[in-house]
N, C-alpha and C positions, 0 to 999 in steps of 0.2 A: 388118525381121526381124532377126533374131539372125546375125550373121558368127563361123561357128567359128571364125576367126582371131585373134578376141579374147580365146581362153579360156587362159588359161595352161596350161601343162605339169603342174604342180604338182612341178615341180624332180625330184633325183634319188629322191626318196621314191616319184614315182608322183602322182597325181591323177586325177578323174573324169573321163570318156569326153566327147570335147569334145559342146557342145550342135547337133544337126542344124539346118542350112537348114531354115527352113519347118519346122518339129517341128509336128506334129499337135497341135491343142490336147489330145484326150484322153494322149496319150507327153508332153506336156509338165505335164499334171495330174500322172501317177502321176509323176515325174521329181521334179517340182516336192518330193511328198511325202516323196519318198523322201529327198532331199537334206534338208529340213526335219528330217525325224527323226534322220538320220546329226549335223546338225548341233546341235539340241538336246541328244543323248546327249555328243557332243565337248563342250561347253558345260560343261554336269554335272558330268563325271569332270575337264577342267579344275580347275575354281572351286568344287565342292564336296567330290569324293573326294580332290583332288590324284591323281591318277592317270589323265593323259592316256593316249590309244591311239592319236591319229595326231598326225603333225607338224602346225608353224605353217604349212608351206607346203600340206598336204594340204587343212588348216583352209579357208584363203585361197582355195585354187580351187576347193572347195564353194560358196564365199559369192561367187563370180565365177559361176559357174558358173548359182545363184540367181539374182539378181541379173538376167545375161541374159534367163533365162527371165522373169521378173518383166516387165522392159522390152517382152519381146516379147507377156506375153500379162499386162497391166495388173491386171485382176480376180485374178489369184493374190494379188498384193501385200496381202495382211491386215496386220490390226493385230496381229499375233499370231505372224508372219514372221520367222524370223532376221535378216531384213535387216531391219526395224522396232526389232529390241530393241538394248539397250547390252550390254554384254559386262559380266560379274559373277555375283556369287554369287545367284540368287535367294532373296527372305523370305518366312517363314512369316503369313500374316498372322489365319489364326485364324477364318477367317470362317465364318460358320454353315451348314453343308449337309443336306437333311432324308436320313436314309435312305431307299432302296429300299422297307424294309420293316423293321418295330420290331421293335428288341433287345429281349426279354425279358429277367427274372433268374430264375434257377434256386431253390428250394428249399434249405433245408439242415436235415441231420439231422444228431444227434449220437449217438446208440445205436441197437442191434439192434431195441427198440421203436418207434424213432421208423422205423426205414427199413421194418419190416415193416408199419407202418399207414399208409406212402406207397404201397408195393406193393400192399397193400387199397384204397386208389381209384383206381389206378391200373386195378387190375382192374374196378372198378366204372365206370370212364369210360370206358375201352376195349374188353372184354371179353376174357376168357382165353383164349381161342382166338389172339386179334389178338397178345398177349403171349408163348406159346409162338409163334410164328411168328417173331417181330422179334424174342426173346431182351432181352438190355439193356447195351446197352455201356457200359463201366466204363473210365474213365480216371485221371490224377492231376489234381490242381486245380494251374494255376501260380496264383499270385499275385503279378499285373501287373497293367496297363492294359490294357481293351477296346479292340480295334481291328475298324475294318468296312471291308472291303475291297472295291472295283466292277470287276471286269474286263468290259470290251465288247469279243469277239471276241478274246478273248486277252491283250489289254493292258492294262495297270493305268493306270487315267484318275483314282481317288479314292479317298484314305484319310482316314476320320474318324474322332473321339475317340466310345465311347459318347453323350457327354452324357445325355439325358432320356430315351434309349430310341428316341425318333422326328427327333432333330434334334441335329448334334454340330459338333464346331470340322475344319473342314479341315486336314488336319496333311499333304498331300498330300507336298508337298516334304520335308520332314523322316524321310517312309517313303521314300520313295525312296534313302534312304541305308542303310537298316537291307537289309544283304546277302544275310541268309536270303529276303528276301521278291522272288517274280519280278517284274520288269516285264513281262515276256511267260509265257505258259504252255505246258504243254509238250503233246504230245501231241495224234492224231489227232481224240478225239474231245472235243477243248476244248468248252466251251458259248460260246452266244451271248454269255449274260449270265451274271456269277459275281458273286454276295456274298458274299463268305465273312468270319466272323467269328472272330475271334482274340483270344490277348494278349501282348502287348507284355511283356518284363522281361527284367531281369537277372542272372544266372547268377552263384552267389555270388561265385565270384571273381573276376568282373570288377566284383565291386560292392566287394569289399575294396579289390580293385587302386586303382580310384576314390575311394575315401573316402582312400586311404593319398598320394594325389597331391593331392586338394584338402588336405588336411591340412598337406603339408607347403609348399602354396603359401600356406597363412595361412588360407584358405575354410573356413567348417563342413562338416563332412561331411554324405551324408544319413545318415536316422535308420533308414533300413531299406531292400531294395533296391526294393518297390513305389516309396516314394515318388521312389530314382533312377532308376527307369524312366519315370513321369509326367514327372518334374522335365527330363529328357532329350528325352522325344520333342515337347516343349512350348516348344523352344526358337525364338526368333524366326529365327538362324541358323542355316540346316541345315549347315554344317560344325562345330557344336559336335556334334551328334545323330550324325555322320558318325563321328567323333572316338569314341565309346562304341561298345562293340561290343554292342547291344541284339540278345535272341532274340526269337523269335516263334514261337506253335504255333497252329493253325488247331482250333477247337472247335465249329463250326456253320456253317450255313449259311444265305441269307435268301433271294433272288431265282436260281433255277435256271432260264434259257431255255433247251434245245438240248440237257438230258442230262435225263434220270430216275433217281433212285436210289429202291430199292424199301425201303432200312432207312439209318441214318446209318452204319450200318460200310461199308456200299458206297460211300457219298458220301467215307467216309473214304480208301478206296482209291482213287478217283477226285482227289483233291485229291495223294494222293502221286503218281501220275501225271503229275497234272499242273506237280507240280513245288513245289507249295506243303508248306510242314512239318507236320507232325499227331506224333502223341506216339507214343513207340515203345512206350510201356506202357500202350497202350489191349487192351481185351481185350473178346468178346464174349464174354458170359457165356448159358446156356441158361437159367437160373431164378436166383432169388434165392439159391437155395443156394452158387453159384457166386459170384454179386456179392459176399456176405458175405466170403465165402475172398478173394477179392481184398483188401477192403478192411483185411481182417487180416491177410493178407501185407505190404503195403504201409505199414498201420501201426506 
């Protein structure tokens, strides 16, 4: 069994509560976890944000700490385990993941004829009744890059690129760096499972700021800032992706376990709750008369 006596102090910083005599396999499970994710996070902000939170010695009697427990209860010991991996920046490697459930693309109009004879089958698919009830919310278009986001129980386990609607590139590591987006979510009534869909870009002047640095390091700029948002979050190293301060706004949703929303403005409110971004100039509109005025405001 494990001798508390081996577990260091972790010096004048402080360190983790030494490991019990005889620890119960289940307090050595959740222990075990717990340590695991303290230590993957420390990991992270080390080698990827440069901006550590605890000391070298706090670090070290976590991975003492593990370790122990590991020895004493063999089967924790994954391939997948702090004490298994090398110390460094993890790479992106692009690998193929299917969605939850298929990205669609939206429609697009260009004049008051073209939107009033979407609203006419609109009406015709759904009926008018269903339409004054759920109104139509009306947003701005960013123009970015699709992002699909998997939260299981509140934490963010998967981010893919759109690709083909049903199957995209893992860009997991590389979102983990963009700061608007949670790793955990907030709020009581988090769901089980969250898809949520977004996009990805950048904000004109950090897209200036960027072209006016590669420039002067010799490098072409980009040609626009979609393509410096693609061109960023597609990076093999997620400290280059770190390095760019990329936005993000939440525009749908795919797989909801564990909440209902009765319209998407509700799902809207629900998503700033829980901490994720949605656009400060979305509006719900009662009829089309309404939608129009927006979109000629905003025009």
């Amino acid at each position: 069994m494990v001798n508390e006596t081996e577990v260091a102090d972790g010096g004048a910083t402080g360190g983790p509560p030494p490991v019990e005599l005889a620890q119960p396999e289940a307090e050595a499970s959740r222990r075990h976890a717990e340590l695991t994710e303290q230590l993957n996070d420390a990991r992270w902000r080390y080698h990827v944000l440069d901006a550590p939170t605890i000391s070298d010695g706090e670090f070290d009697a976590m991975m003492r700490e593990l370790n122990q427990i590991e020895d004493a209860f063999p089967a924790l010991r994954t391939p997948d385990s702090p004490t298994q991996q090398v110390g460094g920046p993890p790479s992106t490697t692009f690998t193929a993941v299917e969605h939850l459930q298929r990205l669609m693309s939206l429609d697009n109009v260009f004049s008051r004829e073209e939107l009033d004879r979407w609203a006419a089958r609109a009406v015709r698919e759904l009926g008018e009744a269903r339409l004054e009830k759920s109104g139509y919310l009306c947003e701005l278009k960013v123009d970015g890059l699709a992002l699909d986001l998997v939260y299981e129980q509140g934490r963010l386990i998967r981010a893919a690129t759109r690709g083909d609607g049903r199957v995209g590139e893992d860009v997991t590591a590389n979102v983990r760096t963009i700061t608007v987006i949670p790793e955990r979510l907030t709020g009581e009534d988090r769901p089980d499972v969250l898809e949520v869909r977004g996009e990805v870009f950048f904000a004109v002047e950090e897209f200036a700021a960027l072209n006016a640095t590669l420039v002067a390091d010799g490098k072409a700029p980009f040609a626009n800032p979609r393509n410096a948002a693609a061109g960023s979050l597609r990076q093999k190293d997620p400290r280059v992706t770190a390095s760019r301060n990329l936005g993000f706004v939440s525009h749908g949703i795919g797989v909801l376990d564990g909440y209902t929303a009765d319209r998407l403005s509700d799902a809207y409110e629900a998503l700033d709750r829980w901490g994720l971004p949605v656009s400060p100039h979305r509006k719900l509109a009662k009829n089309l008369a309404e939608v129009w005025d927006y979109i000629t405001h905003f025009g």
